[in-house]
MARFIFI-155047 format. One record per residue (C-alpha): x, y, z. Coordinates in steps of 0.05 Angstrom, whole numbers, plus 5000, padded with zeros to 4 digits. Example, Ala and Ser with C-alpha at 12.3 -4.5 7.8 and 13.67 -1.06 7.14 Angstrom:
2
<rec u="5246" v="4910" w="5156"/>
<rec u="5273" v="4979" w="5143"/>
END
This chain:
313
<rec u="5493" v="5085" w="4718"/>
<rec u="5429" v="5069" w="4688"/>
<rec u="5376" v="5046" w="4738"/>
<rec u="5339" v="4979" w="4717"/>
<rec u="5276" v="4968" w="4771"/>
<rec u="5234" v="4915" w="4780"/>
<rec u="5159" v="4918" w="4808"/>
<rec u="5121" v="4867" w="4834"/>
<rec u="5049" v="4863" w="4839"/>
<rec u="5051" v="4918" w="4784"/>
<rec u="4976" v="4922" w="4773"/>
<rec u="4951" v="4925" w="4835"/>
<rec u="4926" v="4991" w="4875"/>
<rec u="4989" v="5015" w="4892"/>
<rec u="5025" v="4991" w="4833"/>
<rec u="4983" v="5016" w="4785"/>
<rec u="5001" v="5084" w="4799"/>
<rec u="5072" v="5080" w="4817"/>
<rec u="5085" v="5040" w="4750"/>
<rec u="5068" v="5090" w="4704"/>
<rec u="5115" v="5143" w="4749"/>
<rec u="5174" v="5104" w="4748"/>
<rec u="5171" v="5085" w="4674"/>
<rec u="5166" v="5173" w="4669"/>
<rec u="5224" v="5169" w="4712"/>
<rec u="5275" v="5118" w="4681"/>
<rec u="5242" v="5101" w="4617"/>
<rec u="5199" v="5044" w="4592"/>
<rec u="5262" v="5004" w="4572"/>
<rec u="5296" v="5006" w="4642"/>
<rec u="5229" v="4987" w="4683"/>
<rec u="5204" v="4914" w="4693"/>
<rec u="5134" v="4890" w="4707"/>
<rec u="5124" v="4826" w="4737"/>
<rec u="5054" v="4811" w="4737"/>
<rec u="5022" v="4740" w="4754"/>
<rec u="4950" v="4731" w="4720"/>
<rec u="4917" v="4791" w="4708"/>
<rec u="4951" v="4833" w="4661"/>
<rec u="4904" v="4906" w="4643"/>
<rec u="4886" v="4925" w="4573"/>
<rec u="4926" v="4989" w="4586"/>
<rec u="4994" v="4971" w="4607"/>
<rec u="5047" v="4984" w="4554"/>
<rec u="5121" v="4966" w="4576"/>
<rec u="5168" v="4910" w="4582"/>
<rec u="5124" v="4852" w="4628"/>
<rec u="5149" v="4784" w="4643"/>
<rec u="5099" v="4737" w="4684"/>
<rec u="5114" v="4693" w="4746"/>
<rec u="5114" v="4683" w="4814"/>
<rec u="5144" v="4717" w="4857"/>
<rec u="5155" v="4656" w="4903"/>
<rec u="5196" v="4620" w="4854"/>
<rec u="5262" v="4623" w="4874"/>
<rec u="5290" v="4594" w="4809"/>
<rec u="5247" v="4639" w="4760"/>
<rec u="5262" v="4703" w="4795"/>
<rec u="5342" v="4690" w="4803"/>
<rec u="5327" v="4687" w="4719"/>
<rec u="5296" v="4747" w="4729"/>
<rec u="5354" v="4781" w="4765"/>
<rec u="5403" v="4752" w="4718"/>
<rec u="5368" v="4776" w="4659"/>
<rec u="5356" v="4849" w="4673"/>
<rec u="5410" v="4861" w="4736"/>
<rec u="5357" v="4896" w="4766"/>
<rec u="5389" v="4962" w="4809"/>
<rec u="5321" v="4969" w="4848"/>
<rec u="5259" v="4929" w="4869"/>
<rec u="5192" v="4954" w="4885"/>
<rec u="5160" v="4891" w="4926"/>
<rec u="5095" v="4911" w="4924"/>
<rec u="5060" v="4831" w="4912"/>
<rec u="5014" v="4821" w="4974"/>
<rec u="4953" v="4785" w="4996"/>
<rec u="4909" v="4847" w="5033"/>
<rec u="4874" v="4839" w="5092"/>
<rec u="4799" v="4816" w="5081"/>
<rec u="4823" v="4761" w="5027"/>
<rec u="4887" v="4743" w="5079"/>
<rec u="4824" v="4720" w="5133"/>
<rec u="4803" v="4671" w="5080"/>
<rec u="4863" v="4652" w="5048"/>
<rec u="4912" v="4651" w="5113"/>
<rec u="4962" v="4598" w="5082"/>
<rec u="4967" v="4645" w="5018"/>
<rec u="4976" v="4699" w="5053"/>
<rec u="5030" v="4672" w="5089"/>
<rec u="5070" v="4640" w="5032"/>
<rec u="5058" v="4701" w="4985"/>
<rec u="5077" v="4767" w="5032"/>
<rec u="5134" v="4725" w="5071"/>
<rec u="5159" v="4668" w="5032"/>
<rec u="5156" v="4717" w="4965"/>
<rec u="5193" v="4777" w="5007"/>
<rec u="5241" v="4727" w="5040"/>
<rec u="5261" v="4703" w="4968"/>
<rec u="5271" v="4786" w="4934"/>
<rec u="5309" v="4799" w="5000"/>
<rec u="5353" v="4741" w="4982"/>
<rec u="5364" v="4772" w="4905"/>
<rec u="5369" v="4842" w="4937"/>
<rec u="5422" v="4819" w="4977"/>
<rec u="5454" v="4782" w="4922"/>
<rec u="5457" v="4838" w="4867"/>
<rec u="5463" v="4893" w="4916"/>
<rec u="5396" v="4921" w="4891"/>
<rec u="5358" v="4975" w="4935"/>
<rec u="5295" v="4940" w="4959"/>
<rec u="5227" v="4970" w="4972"/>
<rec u="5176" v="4940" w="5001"/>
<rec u="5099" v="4952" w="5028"/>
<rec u="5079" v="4948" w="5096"/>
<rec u="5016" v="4977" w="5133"/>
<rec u="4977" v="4995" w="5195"/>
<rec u="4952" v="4917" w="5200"/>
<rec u="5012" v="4912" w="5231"/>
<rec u="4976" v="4947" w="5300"/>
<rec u="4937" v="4909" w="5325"/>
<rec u="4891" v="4919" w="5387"/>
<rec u="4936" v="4929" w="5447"/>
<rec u="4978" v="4989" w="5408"/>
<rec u="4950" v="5063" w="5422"/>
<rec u="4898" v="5080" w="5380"/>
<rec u="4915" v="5150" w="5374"/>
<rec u="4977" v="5186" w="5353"/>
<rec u="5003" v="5113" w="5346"/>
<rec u="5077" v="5122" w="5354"/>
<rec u="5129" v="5089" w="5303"/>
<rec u="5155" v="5039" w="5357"/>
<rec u="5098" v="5007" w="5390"/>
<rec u="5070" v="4939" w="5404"/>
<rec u="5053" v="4899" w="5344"/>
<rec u="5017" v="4837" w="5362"/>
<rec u="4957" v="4841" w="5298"/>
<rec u="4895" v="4797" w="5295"/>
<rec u="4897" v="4785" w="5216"/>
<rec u="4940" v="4739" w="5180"/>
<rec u="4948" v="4796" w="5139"/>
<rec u="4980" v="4833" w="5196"/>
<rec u="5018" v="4786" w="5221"/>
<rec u="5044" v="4775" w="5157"/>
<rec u="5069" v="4846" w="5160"/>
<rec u="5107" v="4848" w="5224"/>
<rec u="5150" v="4784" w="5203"/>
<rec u="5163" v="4826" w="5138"/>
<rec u="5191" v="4882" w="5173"/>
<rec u="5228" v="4842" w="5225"/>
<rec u="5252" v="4803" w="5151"/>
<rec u="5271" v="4873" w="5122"/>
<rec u="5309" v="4899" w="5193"/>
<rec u="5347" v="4832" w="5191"/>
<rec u="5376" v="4838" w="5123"/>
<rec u="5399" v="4909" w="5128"/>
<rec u="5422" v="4906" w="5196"/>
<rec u="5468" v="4831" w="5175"/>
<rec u="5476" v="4843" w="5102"/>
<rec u="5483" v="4921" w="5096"/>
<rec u="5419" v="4917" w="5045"/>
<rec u="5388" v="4979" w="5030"/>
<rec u="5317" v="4958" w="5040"/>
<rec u="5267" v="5012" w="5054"/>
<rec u="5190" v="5013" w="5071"/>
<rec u="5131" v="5046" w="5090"/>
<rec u="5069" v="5019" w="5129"/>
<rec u="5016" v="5047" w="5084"/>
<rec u="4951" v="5075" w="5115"/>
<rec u="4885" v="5063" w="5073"/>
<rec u="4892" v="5084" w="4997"/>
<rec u="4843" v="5116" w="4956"/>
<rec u="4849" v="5119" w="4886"/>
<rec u="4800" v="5124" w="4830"/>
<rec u="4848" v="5089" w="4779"/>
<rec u="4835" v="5017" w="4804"/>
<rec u="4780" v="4982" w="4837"/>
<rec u="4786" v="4956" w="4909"/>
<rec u="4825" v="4896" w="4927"/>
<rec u="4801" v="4862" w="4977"/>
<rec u="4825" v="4906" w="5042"/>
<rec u="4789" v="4926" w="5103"/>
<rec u="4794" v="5005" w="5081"/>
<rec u="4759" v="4985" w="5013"/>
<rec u="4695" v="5017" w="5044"/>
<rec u="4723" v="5082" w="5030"/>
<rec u="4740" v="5075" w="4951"/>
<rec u="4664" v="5032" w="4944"/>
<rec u="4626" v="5100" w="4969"/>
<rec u="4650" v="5146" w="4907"/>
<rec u="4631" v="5091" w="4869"/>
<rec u="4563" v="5075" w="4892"/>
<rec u="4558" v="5151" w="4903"/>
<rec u="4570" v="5163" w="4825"/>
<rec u="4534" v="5102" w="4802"/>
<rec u="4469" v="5083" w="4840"/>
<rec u="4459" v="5139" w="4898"/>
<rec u="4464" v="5096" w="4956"/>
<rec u="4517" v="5049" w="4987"/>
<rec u="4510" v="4998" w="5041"/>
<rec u="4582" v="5017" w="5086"/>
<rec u="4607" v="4942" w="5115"/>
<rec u="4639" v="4989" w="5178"/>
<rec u="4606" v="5028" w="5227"/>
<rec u="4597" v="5103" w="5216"/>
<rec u="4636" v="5123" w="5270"/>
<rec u="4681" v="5082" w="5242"/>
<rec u="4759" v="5126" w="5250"/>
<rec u="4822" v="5107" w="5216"/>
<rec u="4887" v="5129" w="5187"/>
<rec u="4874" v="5154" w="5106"/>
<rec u="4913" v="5174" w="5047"/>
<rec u="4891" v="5199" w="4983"/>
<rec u="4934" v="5151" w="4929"/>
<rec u="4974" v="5215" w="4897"/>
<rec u="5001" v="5227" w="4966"/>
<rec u="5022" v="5160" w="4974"/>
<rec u="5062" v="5154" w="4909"/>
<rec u="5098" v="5212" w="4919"/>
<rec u="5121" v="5195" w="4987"/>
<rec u="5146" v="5129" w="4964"/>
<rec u="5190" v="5167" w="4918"/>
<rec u="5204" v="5208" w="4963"/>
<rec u="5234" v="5159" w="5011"/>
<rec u="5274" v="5120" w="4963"/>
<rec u="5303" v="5182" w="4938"/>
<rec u="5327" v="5203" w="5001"/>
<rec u="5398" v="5200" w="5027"/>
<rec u="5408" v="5126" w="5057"/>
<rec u="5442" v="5153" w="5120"/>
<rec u="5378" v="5195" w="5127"/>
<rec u="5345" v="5127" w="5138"/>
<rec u="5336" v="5117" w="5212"/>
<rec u="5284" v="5064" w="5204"/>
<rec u="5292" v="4994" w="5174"/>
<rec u="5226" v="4961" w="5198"/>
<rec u="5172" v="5012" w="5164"/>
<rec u="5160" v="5079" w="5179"/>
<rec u="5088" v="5110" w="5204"/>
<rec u="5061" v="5143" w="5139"/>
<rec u="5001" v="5187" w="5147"/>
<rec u="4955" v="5236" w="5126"/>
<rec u="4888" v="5243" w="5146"/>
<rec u="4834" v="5204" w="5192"/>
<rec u="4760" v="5211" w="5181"/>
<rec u="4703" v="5166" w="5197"/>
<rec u="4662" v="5139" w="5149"/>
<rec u="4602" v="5183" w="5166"/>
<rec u="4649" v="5239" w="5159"/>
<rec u="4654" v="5220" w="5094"/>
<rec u="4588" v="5205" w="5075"/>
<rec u="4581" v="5273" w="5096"/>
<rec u="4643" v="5304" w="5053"/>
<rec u="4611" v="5273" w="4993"/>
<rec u="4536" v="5295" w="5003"/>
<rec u="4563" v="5362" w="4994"/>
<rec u="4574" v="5339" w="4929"/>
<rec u="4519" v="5291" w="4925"/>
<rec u="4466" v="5312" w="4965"/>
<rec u="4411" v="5254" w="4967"/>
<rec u="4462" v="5210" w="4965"/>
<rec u="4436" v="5156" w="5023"/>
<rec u="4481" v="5112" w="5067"/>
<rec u="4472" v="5060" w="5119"/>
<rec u="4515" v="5019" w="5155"/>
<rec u="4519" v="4939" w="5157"/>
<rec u="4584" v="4922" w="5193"/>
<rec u="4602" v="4854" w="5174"/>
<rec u="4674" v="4813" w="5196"/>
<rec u="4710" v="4865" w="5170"/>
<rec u="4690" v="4916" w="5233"/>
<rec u="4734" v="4865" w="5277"/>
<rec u="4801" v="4886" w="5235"/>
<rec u="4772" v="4958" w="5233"/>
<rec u="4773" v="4961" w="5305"/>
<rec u="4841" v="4926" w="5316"/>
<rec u="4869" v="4994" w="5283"/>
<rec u="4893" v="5055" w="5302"/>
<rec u="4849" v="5122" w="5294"/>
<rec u="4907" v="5172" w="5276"/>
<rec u="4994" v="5157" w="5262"/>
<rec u="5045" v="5190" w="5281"/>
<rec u="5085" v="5198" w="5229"/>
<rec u="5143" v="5245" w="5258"/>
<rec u="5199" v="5204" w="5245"/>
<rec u="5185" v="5198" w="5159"/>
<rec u="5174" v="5279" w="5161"/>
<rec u="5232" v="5290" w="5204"/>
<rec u="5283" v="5236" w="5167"/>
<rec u="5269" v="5247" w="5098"/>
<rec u="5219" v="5311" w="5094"/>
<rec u="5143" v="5276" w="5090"/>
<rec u="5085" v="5319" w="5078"/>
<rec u="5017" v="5299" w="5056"/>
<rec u="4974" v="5347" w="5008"/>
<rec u="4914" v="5321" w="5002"/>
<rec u="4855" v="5330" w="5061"/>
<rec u="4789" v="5308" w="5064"/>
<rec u="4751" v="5359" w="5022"/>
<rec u="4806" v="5357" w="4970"/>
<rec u="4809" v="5291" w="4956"/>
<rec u="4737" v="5286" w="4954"/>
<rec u="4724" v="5329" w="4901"/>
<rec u="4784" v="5300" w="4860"/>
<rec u="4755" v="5231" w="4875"/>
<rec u="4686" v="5256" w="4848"/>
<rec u="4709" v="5292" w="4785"/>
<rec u="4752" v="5230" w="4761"/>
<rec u="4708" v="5177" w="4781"/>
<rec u="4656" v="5210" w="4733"/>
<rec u="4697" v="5224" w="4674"/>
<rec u="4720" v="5152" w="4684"/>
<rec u="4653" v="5120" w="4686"/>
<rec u="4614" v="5159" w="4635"/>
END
């Protein structure tokens, strides 16, 4: 049967990346983008634009392409989220609760992004396990434990095949930051690159969970290509790869870089930061369906550093 997948929030960090693999995958004709306002220069597939709380204009979606999988990926990150709280809320729950609904309808498998924010401060901060307490101090977070609890709900009443992952900082050199409290660490290749020094809005000893964007892709393939009684988890599963703090990697890049000059300005942000774990434990993904990251620290650096420059000139 030929596979016809949706993604939401298509242009986005995540999306960006995952877009152009899945149209690799199943062909331009047989992948949908749904973007909202911005739509980028280099995007060449089929696109339809909308809302992804509309309830009306996305059963017209569904009806129109009988979409076999959905990559929910629309979401309000953290730092925007703490000024935005009522957006937040309608966009990552109301917009999930309404793709759960199709999902369930057209029997389509559903994935959707989660991420540490759901910790909060009163889970372990290291080796956080993948059943923990979850009571978050961001919108954003809170957001994200209702959306698991959503996702659990549906499979565990419905049957739905809904899988997810609770992503760990991304850094990518395709797309510019978003608006998330791990931002710091895709701003420092840039300033690095482009004026030499970078004012850091965490403090340097600063430690939490990492992923290097390449990693991050894969493993969401991974998972939805895996067997579905393989799948043991139906909240989100711990996804991992590396911690570092940010004057670790301030120091990664000066290798690179070396008069490269950083200081350190914590702003509102640092509250989130520290509401976060330090290091995942991601057993359960590698042990259900075969995770493993590829990228560390130095690695990604230098790929960071080599695109990054071709990119900006």
């Amino acid at each position: 049967m030929t596979e016809k997948v949706l993604v939401t929030g298509p242009f986005g960090q995540i999306g960006s990346e995952l877009l152009p693999e899945l149209q690799n995958r199943y062909g331009e004709e047989n992948v949908v983008a749904l973007g909202h306002r911005h739509i980028p220069d280099w995007y060449d597939g089929i696109l339809e634009q909308g809302d992804v709380r509309e309830k009306e204009f996305m059963t017209e979606l569904f009806e129109k392409y009988e979409f076999t999988q959905v990559y929910h990926l629309a979401s309000l990150l953290s730092a925007v989220g703490e000024k935005r709280p009522h957006l937040a809320w309608t966009v990552n729950v109301k917009g999930l609760k309404v793709m759960l609904d199709l999902a369930k309808e057209w029997d389509s498998k559903l994935f959707w992004a989660s991420s540490i924010a759901v910790f909060g401060p009163t889970s372990p901060l290291d080796n956080t396990p993948q059943h923990t307490i979850l009571e978050p101090v961001t919108m954003y977070g809170v957001t994200k434990v209702s959306g698991e609890l959503l996702c659990q709900y549906y499979h565990e009443r419905y049957g739905l095949d809904v899988r997810s992952i609770r992503y760990p900082g991304l850094i990518s050199w395709k797309e510019e930051p978003g608006g998330g409290t791990t931002d710091y660490a895709v701003e420092i290749f840039y300033k690095a690159i482009e004026e030499g020094e970078y004012t850091c809005f965490v403090k340097e000893d600063t430690k939490l969970p990492m992923m290097y964007m390449e990693d991050a892709i894969r493993g969401t393939l991974m998972l939805m290509d895996a067997d579905e009684e393989d799948i043991d988890v139906r909240t989100s599963y711990n996804h991992s790869a590396l911690s570092f703090t940010a004057k670790e990697l301030e120091e990664e890049i000066k290798k690179h870089i070396p008069d490269f000059e950083v200081s350190y300005e914590p702003d509102e942000r640092q509250k989130t930061a520290d509401s976060w774990p330090n290091t995942i434990d991601d057993s359960a993904a590698r042990e259900d369906w075969g995770w493993e990251h590829e990228y560390d620290l130095e690695r990604m650096t230098e790929v960071m550093l080599k695109n990054l420059r071709e990119k900006l000139g």
